[in-house]
C-alpha positions, 0 to 999 in steps of 0.5 A: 713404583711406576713401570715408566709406562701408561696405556691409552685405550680406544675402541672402533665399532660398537659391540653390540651383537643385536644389530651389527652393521653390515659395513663394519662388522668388527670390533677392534679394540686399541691399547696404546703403549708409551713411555712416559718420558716419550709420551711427555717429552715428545708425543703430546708436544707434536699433537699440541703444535699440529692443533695450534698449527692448524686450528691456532688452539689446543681446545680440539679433540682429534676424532677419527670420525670425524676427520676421515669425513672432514666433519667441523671443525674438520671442514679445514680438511676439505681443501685437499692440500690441507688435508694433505698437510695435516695427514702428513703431521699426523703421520710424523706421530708414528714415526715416535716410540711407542706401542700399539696392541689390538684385538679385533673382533670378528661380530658375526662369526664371534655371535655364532660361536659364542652366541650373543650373551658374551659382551665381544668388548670383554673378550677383547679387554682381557686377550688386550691386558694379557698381550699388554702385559707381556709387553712389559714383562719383555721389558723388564717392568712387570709387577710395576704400576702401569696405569691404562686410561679408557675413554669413557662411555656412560655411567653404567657401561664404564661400571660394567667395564670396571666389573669387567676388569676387576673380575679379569684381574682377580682369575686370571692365570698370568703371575704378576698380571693384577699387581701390574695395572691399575684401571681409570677412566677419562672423558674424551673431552679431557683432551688426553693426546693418548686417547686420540692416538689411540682413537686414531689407531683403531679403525684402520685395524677393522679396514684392513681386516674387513678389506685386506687388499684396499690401500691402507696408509693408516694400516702401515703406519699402525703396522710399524708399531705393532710386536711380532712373532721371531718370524715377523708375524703380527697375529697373536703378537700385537693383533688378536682377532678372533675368531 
């Protein structure tokens, strides 16, 4: 039986602890959480209008990156009242219901600690799928299929990250856990509107980590669909970092 749920996962930075760029020196890793009637109903029509609106076909393939430094075919974007006008549709996708739960990892502090035989990406995944999963515990769905899509990152390390997840599934403490998720990969290029929300949500993460204090409209926006604490607070909630 179907939870009602899909989670969409994304990742920004590398996890490589061997050469760790000084500009961005976390790993964040994003899951987004829609209903699918939201996500069918509402979600992808938005992004599918903003495509044709803006490039008039549906072909492209929202990337950060590429946006945020008006890459093609993103060069639209320099004039700056278009850009003005596509960030403010991209905004009005947050104003939708869904989800967003993260863990950032802090590389340097994280490779001190743990050294450098630890893949931060597999930390990151299994404090992600517990967050995930008492989400949907708190509404009700546990123990029902909730599919989490990945983009795909190569033949051996989508392997690993299979491994990875089969191996939190079969230790894990958390009752109910295993039988709540099941795990796919996808290409980028299948152009899912979920993985390039969830592409979008996750570099304004490390930006607000690494530069708390910097304007951060993305921050708020991703801030607004993130749980909290009773008290309001994120940590723990619908951010992890760690350390």
């Amino acid at each position: 039986m179907s939870s009602g749920y899909v989670v969409y996962v994304d990742e920004s930075g590398d996890h490589s602890l061997t050469s760790i760029n000084a500009d961005f020196p976390v790993f964040v890793l994003a899951f987004c959480v829609f209903r699918i009637d939201v996500y069918v109903d509402r979600v992808v029509p938005l992004m599918q209008r903003i495509k044709f609106d803006f490039f008039n076909h549906d072909m492209v393939v929202f990337h950060e990156r590429e946006i945020r430094k008006s890459l093609p075919p993103f060069d639209v974007l320099l004039r700056s009242d278009v850009r003005q006008r596509f960030m403010s549709r991209i905004d009005s996708v947050f104003d939708e219901r869904f989800g967003v739960i993260a863990t950032a990892i802090r590389k340097l502090e994280f490779k001190e600690r743990v050294g450098a035989d630890i893949s931060p990406y597999h930390v990151a995944l299994e404090y992600g799928l517990e967050r995930v999963f008492l989400q949907l515990q708190q509404r009700g769905v546990a123990r029902q299929e909730t599919v989490l899509v990945f983009e795909s990152r190569g033949k051996r390390e989508d392997r690993e990250l299979e491994d990875e997840f089969d191996r939190i599934m079969a230790t894990t403490k958390m009752r109910g856990m295993p039988e709540s998720f099941r795990f796919t990969i996808a290409s980028k290029q299948t152009n899912s509107s979920g993985l390039q929300i969830a592409d979008l949500v996750a570099r304004p993460i490390g930006t607000h980590l690494l530069h708390p204090k910097q304007p951060n409209r993305a921050w708020e926006r991703v801030l607004e669909r993130m749980p909290k604490s009773p008290a309001g607070d994120v940590r723990g909630w619908g951010l992890k970092v760690y350390p």
